[in-house]
Backbone as XML, in Angstrom:
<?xml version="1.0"?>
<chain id="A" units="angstrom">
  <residue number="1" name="UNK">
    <atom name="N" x="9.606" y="-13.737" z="23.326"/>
    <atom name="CA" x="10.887" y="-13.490" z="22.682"/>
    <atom name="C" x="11.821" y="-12.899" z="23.741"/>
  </residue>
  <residue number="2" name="UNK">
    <atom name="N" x="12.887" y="-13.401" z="23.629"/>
    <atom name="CA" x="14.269" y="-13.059" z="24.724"/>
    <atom name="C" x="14.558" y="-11.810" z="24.328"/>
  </residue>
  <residue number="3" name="UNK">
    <atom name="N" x="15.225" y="-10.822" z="25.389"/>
    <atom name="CA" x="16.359" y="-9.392" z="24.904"/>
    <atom name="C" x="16.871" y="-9.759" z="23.955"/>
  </residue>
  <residue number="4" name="UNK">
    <atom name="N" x="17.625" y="-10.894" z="24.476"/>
    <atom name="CA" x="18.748" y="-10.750" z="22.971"/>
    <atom name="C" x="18.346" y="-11.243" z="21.469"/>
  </residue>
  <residue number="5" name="UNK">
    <atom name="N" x="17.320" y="-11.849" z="21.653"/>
    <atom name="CA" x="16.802" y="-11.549" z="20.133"/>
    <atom name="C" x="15.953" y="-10.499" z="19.994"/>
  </residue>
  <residue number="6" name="UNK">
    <atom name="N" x="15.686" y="-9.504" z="21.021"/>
    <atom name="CA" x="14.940" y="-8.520" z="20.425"/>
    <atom name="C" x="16.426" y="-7.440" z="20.272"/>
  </residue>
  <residue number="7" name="UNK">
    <atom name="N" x="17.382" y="-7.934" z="20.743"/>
    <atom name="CA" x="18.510" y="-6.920" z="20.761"/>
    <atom name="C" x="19.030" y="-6.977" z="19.542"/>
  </residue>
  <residue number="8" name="UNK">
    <atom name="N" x="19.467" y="-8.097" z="19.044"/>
    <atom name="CA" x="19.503" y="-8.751" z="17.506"/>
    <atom name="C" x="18.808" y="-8.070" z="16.476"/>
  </residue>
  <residue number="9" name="UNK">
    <atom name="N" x="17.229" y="-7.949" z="16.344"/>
    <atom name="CA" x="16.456" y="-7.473" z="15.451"/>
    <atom name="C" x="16.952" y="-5.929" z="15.688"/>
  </residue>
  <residue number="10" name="UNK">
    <atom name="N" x="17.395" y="-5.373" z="16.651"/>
    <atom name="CA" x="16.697" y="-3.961" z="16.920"/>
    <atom name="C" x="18.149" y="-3.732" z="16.150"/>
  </residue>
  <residue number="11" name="UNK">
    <atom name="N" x="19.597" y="-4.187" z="16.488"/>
    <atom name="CA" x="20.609" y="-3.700" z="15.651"/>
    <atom name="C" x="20.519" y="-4.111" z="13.985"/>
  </residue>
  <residue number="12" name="UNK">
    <atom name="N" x="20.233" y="-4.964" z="13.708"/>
    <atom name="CA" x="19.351" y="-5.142" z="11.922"/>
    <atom name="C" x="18.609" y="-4.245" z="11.862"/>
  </residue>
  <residue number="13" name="UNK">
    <atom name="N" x="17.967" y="-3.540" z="12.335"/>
    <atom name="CA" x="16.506" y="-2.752" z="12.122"/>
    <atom name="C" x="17.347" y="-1.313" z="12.357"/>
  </residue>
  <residue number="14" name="UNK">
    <atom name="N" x="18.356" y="-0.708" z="12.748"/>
    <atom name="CA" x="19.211" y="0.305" z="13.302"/>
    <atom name="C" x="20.024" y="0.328" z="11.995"/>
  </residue>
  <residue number="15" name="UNK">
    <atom name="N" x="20.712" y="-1.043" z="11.591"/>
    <atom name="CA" x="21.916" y="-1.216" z="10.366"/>
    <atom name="C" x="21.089" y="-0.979" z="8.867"/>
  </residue>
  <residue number="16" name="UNK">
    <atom name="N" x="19.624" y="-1.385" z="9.453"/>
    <atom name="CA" x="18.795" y="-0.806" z="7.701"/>
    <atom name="C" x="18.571" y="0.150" z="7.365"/>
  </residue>
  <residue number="17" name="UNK">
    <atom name="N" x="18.145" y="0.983" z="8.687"/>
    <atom name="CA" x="17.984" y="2.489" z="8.293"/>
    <atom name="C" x="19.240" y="3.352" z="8.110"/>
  </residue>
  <residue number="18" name="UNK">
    <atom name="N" x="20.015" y="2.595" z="8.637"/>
    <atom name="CA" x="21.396" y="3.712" z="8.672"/>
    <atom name="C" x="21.747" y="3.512" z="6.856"/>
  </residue>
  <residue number="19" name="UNK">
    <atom name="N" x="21.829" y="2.349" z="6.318"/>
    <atom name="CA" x="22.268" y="1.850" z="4.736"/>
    <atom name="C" x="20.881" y="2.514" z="4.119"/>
  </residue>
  <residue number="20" name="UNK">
    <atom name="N" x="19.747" y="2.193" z="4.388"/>
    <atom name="CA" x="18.637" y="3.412" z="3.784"/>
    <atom name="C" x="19.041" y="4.867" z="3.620"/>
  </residue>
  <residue number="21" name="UNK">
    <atom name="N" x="19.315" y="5.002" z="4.953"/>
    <atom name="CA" x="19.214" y="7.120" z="4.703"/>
    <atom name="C" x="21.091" y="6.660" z="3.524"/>
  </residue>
  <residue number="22" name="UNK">
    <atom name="N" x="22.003" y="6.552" z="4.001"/>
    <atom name="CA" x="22.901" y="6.473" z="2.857"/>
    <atom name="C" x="22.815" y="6.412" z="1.793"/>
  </residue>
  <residue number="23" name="UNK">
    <atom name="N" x="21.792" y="5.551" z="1.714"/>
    <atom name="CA" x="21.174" y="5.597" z="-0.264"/>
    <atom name="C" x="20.739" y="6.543" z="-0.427"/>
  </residue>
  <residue number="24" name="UNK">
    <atom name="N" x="19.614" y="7.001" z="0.407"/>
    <atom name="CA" x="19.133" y="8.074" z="0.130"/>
    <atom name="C" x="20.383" y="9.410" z="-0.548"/>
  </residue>
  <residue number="25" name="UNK">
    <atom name="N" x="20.663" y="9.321" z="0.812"/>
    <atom name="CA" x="21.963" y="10.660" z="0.715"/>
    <atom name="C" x="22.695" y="10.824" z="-0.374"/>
  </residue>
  <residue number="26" name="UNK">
    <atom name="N" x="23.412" y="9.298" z="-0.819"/>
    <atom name="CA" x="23.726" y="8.602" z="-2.517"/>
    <atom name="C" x="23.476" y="9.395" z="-3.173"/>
  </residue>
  <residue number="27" name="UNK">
    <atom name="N" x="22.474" y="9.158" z="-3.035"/>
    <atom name="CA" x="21.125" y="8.817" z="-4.707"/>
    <atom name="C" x="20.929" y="10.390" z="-5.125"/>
  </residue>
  <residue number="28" name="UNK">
    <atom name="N" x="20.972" y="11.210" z="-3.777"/>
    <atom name="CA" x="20.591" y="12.640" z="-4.046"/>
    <atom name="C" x="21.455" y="13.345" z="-4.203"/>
  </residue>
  <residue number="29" name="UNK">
    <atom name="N" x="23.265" y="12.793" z="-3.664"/>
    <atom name="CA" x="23.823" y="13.661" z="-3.421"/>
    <atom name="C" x="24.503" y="14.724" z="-2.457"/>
  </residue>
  <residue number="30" name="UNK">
    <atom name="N" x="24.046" y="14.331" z="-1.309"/>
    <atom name="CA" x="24.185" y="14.675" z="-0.391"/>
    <atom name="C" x="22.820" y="14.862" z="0.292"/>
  </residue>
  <residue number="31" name="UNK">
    <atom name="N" x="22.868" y="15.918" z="1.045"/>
    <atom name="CA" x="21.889" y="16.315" z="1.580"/>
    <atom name="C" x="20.849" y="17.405" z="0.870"/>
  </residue>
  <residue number="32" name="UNK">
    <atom name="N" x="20.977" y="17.207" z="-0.820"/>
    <atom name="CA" x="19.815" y="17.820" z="-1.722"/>
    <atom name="C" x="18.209" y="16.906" z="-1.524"/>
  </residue>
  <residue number="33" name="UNK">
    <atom name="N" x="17.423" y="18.044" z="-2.176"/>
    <atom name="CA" x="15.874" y="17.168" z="-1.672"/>
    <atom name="C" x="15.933" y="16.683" z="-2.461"/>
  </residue>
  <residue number="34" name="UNK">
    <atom name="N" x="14.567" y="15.658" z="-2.786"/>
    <atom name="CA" x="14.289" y="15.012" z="-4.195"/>
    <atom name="C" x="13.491" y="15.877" z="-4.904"/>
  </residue>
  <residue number="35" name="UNK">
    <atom name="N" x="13.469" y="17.198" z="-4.945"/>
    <atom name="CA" x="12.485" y="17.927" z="-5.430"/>
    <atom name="C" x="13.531" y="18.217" z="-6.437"/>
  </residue>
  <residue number="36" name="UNK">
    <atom name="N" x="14.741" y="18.755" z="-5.610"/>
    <atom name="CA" x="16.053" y="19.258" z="-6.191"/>
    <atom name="C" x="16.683" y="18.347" z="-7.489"/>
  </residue>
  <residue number="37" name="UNK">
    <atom name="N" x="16.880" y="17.042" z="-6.878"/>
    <atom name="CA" x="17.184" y="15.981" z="-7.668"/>
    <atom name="C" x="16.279" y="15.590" z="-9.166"/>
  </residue>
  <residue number="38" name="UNK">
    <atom name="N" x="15.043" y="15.869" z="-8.795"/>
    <atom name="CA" x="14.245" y="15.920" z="-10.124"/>
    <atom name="C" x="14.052" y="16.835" z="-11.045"/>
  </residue>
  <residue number="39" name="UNK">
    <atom name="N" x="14.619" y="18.222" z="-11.097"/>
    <atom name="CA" x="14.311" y="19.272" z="-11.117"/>
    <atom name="C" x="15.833" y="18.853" z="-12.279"/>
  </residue>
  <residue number="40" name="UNK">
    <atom name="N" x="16.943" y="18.886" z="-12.176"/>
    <atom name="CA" x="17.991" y="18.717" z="-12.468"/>
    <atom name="C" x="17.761" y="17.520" z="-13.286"/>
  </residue>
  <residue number="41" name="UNK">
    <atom name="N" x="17.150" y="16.428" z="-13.144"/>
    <atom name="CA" x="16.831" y="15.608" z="-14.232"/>
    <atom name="C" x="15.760" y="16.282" z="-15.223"/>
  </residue>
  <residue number="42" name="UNK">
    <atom name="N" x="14.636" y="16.654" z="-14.829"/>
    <atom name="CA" x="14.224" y="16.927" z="-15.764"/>
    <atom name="C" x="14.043" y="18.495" z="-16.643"/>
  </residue>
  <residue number="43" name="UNK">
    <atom name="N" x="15.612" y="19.224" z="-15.809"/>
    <atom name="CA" x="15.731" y="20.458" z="-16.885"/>
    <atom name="C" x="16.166" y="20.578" z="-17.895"/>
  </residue>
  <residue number="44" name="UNK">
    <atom name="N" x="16.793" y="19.335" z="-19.052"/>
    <atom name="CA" x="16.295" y="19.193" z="-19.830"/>
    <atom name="C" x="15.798" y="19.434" z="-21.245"/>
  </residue>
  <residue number="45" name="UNK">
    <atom name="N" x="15.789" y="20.811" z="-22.134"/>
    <atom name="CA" x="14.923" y="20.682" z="-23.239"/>
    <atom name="C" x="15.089" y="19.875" z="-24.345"/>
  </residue>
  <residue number="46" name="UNK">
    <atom name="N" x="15.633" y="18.696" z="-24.116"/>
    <atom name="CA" x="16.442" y="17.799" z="-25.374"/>
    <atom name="C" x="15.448" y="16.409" z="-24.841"/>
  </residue>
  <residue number="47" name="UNK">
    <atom name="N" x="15.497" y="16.395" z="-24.234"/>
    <atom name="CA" x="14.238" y="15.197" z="-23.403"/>
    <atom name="C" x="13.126" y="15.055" z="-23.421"/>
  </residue>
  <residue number="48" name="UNK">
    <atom name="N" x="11.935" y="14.259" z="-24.501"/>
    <atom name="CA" x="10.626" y="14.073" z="-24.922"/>
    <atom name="C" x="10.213" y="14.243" z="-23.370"/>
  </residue>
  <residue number="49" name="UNK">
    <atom name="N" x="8.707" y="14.571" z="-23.857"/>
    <atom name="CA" x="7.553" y="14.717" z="-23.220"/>
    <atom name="C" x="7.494" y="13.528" z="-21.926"/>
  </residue>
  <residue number="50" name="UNK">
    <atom name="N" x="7.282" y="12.481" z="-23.473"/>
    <atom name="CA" x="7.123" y="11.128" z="-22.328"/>
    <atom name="C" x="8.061" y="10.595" z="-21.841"/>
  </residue>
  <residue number="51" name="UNK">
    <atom name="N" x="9.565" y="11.175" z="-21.867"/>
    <atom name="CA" x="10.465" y="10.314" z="-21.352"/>
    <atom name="C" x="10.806" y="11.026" z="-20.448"/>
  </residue>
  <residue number="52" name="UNK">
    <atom name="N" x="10.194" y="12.418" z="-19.875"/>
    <atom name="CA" x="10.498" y="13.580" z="-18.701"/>
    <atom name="C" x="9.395" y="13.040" z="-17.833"/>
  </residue>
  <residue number="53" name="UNK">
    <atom name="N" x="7.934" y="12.531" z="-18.503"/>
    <atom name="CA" x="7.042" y="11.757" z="-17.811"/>
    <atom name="C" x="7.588" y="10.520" z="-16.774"/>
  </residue>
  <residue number="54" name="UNK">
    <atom name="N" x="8.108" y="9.631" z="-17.594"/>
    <atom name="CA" x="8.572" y="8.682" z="-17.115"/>
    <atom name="C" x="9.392" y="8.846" z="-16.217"/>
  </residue>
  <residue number="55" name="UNK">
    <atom name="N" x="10.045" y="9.516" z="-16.013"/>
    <atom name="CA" x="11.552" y="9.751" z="-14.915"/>
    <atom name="C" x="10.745" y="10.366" z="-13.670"/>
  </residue>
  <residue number="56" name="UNK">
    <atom name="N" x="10.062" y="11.207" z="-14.365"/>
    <atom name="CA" x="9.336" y="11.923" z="-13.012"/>
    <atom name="C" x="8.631" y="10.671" z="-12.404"/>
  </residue>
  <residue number="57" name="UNK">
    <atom name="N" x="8.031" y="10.160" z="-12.901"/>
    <atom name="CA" x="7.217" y="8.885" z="-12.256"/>
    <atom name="C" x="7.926" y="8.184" z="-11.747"/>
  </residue>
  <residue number="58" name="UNK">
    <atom name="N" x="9.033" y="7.911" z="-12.016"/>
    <atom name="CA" x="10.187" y="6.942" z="-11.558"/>
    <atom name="C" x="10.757" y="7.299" z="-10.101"/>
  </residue>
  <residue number="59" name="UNK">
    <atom name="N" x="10.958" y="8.518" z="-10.475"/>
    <atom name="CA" x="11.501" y="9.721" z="-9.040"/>
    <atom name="C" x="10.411" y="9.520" z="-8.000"/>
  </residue>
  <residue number="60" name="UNK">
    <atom name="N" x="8.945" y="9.944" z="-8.027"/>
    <atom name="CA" x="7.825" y="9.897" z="-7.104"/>
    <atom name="C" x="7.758" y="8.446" z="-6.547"/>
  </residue>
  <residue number="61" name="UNK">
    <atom name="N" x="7.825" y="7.040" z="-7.752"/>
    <atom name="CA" x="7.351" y="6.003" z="-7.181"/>
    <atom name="C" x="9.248" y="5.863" z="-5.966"/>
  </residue>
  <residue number="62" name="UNK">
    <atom name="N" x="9.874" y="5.754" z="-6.087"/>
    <atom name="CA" x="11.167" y="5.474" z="-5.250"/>
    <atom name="C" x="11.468" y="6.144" z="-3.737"/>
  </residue>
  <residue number="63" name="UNK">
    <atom name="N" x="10.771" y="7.692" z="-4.306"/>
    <atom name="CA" x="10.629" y="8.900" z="-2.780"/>
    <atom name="C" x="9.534" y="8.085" z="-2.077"/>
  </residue>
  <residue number="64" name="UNK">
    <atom name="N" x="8.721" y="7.616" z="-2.521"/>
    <atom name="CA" x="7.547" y="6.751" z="-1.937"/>
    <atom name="C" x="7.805" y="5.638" z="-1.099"/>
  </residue>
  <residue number="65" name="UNK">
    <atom name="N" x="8.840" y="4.984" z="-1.984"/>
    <atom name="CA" x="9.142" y="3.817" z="-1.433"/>
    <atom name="C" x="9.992" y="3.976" z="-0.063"/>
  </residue>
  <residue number="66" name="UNK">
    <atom name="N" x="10.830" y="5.090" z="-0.221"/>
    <atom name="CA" x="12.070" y="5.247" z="0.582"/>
    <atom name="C" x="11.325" y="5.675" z="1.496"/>
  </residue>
  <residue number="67" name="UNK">
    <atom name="N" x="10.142" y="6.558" z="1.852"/>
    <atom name="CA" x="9.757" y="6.969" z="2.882"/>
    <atom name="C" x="8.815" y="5.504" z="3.232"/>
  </residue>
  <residue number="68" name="UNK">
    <atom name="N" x="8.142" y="4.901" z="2.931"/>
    <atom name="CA" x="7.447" y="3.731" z="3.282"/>
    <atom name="C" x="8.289" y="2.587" z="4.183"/>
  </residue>
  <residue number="69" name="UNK">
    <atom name="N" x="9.688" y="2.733" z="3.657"/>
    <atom name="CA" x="10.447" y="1.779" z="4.431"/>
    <atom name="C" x="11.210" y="2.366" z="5.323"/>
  </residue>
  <residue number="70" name="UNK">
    <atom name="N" x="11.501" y="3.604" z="5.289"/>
    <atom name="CA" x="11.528" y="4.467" z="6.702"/>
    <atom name="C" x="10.738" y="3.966" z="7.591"/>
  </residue>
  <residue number="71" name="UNK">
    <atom name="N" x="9.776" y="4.644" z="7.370"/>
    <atom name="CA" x="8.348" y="4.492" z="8.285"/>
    <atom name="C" x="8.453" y="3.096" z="9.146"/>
  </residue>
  <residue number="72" name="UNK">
    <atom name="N" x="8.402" y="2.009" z="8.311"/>
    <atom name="CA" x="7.946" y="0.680" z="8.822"/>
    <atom name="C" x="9.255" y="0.156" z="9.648"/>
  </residue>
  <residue number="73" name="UNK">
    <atom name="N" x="10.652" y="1.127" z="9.253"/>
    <atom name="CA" x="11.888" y="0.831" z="10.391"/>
    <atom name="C" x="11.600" y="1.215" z="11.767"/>
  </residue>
  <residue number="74" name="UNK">
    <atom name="N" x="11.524" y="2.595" z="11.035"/>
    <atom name="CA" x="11.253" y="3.213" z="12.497"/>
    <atom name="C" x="9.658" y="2.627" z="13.288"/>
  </residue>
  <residue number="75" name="UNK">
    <atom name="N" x="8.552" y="2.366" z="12.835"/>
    <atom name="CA" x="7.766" y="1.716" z="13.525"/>
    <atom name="C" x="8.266" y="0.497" z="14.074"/>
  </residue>
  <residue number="76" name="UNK">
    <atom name="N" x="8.881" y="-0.107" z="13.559"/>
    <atom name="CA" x="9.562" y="-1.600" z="14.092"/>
    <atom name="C" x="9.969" y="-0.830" z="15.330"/>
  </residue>
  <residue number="77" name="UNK">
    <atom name="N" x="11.275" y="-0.100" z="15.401"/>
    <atom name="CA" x="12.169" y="-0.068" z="16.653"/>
    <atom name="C" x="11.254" y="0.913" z="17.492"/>
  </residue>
  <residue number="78" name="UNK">
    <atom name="N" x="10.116" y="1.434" z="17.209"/>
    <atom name="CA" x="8.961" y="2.015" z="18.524"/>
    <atom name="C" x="8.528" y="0.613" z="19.047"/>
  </residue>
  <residue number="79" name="UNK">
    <atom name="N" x="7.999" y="-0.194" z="18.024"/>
    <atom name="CA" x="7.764" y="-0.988" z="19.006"/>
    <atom name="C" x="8.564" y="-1.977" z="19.963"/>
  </residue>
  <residue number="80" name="UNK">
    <atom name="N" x="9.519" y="-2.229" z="19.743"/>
    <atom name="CA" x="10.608" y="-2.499" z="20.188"/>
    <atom name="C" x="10.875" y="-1.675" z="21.340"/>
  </residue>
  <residue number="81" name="UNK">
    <atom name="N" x="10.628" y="-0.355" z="21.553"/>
    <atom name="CA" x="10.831" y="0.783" z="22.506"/>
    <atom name="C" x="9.884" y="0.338" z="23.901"/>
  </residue>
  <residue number="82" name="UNK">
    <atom name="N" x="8.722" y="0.094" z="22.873"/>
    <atom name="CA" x="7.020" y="-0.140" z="23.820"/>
    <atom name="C" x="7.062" y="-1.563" z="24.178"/>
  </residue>
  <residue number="83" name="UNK">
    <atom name="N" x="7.787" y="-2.342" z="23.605"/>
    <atom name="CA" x="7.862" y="-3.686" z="24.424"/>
    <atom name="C" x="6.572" y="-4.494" z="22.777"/>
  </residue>
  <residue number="84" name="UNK">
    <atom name="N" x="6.491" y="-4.408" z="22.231"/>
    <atom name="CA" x="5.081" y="-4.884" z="21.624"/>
    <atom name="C" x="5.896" y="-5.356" z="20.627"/>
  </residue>
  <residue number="85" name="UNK">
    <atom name="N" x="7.171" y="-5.508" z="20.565"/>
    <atom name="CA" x="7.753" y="-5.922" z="18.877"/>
    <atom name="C" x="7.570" y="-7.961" z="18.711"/>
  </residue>
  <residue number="86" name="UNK">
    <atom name="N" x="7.477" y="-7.616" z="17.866"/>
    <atom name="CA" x="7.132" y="-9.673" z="17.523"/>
    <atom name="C" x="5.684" y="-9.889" z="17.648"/>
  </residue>
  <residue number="87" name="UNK">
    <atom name="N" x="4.755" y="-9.075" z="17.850"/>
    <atom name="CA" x="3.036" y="-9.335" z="17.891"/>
    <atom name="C" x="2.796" y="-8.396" z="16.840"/>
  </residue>
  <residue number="88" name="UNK">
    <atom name="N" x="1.646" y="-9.405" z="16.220"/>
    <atom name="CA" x="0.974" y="-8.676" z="15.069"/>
    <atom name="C" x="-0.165" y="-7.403" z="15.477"/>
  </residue>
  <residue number="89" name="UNK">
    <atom name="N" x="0.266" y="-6.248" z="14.997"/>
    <atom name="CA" x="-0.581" y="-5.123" z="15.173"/>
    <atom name="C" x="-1.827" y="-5.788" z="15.046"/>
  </residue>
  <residue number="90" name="UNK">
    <atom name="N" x="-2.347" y="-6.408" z="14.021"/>
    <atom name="CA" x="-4.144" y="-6.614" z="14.222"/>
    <atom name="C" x="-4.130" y="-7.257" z="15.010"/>
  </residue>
  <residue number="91" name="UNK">
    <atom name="N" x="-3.844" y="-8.756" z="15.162"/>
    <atom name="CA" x="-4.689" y="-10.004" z="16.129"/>
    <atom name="C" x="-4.077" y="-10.113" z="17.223"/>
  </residue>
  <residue number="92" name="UNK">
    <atom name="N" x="-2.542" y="-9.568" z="17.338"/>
    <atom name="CA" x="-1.826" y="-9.883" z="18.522"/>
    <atom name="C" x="-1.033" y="-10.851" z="18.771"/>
  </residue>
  <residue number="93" name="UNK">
    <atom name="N" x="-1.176" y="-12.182" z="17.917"/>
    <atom name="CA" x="-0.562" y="-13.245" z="17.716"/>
    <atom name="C" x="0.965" y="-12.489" z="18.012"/>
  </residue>
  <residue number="94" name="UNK">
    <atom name="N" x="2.047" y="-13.645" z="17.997"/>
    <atom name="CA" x="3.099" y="-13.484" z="17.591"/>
    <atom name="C" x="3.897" y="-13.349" z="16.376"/>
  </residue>
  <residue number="95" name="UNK">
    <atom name="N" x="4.890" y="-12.526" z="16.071"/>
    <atom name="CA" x="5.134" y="-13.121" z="14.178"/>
    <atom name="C" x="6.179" y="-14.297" z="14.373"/>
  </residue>
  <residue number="96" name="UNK">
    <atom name="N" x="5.793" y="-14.803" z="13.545"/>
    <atom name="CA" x="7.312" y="-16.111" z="13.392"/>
    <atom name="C" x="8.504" y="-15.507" z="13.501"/>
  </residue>
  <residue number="97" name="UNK">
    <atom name="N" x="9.458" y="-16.341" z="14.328"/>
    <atom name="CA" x="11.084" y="-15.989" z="14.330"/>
    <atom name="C" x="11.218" y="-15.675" z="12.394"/>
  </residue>
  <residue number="98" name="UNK">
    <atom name="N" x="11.023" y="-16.817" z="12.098"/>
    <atom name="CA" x="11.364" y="-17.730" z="10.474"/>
    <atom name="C" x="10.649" y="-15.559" z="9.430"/>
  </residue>
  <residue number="99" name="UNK">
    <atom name="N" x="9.750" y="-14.910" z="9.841"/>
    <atom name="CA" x="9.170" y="-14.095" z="9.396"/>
    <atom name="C" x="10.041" y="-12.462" z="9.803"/>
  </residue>
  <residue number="100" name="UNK">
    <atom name="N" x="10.541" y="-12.327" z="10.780"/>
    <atom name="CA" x="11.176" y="-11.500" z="11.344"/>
    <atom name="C" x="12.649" y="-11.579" z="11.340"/>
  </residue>
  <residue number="101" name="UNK">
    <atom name="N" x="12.739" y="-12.617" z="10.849"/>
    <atom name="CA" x="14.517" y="-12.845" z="10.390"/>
    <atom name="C" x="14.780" y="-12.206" z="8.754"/>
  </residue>
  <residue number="102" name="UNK">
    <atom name="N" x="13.290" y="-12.875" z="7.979"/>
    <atom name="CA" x="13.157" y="-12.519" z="6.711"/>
    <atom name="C" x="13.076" y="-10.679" z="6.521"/>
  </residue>
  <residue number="103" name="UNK">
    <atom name="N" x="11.775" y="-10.447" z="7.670"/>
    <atom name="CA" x="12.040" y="-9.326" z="7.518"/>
    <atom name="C" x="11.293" y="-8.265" z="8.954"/>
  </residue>
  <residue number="104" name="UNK">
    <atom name="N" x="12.518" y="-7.930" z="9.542"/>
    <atom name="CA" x="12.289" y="-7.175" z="10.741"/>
    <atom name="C" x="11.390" y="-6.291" z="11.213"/>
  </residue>
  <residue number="105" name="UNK">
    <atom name="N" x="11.106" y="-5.093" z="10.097"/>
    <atom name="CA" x="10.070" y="-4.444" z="10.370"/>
    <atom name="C" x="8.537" y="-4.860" z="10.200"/>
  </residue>
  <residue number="106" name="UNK">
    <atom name="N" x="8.519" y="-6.154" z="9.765"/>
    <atom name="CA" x="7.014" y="-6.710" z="9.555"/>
    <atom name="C" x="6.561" y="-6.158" z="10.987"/>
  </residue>
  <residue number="107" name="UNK">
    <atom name="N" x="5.233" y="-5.627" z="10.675"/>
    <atom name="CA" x="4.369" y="-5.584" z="11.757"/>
    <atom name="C" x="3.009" y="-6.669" z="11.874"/>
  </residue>
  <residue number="108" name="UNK">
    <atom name="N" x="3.121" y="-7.095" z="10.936"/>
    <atom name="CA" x="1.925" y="-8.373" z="10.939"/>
    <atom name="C" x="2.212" y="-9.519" z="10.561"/>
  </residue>
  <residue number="109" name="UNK">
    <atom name="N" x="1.929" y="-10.867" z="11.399"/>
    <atom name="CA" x="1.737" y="-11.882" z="10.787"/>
    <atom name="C" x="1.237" y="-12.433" z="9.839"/>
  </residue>
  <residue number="110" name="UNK">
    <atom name="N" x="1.498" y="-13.315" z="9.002"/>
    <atom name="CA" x="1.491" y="-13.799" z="7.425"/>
    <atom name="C" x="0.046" y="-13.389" z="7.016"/>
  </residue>
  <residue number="111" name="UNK">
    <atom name="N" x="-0.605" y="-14.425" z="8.069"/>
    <atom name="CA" x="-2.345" y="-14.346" z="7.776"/>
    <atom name="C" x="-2.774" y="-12.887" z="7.948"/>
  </residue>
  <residue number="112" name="UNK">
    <atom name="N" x="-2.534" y="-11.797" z="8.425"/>
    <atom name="CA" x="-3.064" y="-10.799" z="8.541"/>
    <atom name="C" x="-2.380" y="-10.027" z="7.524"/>
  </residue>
  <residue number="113" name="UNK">
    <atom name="N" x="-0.672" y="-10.192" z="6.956"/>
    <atom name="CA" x="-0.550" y="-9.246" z="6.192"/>
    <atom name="C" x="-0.891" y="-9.461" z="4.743"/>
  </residue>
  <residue number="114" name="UNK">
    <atom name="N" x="-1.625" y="-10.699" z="4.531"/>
    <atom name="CA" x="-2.028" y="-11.311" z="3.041"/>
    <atom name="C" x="-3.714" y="-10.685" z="3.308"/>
  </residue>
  <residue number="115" name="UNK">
    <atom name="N" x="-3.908" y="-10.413" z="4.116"/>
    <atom name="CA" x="-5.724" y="-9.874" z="4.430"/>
    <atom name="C" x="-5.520" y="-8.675" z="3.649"/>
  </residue>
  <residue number="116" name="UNK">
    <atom name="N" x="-4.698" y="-8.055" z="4.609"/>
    <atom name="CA" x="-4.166" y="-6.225" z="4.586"/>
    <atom name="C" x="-3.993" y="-5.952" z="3.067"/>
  </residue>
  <residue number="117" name="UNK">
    <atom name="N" x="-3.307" y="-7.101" z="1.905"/>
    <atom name="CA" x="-2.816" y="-6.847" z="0.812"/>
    <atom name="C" x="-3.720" y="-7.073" z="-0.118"/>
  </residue>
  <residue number="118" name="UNK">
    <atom name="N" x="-4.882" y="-7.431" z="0.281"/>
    <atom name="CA" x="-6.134" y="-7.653" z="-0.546"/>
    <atom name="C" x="-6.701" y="-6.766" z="-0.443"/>
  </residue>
</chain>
């Protein structure tokens, strides 16, 4: 893979996290935690059991998510740093252009990340 398509991915992979942490920031409010943010949803005493359940679950599965796709940005642009971006962490192969256009921070090729998901 050429600079300039690794220069390409690395500003997509720079423009996701920057629109990520913004949501984040959004979603919370500024710079409040999500501890904060849930706390305020579910204070509450007019709000069933299970529907303070549910939100809370809602809140945990999303903080989850948001840090998961952190993670896999910022792992993208390390490797990108280390020279290793476009090879699949397990086998080494390359990932497809057609796979890394779809989606940048993949760290594995198709066949390895359908293994991984089993």
């Amino acid at each position: 893979m050429n600079s300039q398509h690794i220069s390409a991915y690395q500003q997509q992979l720079m423009d996701m996290r920057a629109a990520l942490l913004a949501q984040i920031a959004e979603q919370r409010g500024g710079v409040v935690s999500r501890v904060e943010v849930a706390a305020d949803h579910f204070g509450h005493p007019e709000d069933s059991g299970a529907q303070l359940a549910s939100e809370r679950e809602l809140e945990f599965a999303l903080g989850e998510r948001e840090v998961a796709e952190l993670s896999a940005i910022d792992a993208a642009l390390a490797r990108i740093a280390s020279d290793t971006y476009g090879e699949c962490i397990d086998c080494g192969v390359h990932i497809t252009p057609a796979r890394l256009h779809a989606s940048p921070e993949a760290a594995r090729c198709i066949h390895c990340q359908e293994k991984a998901e089993q």
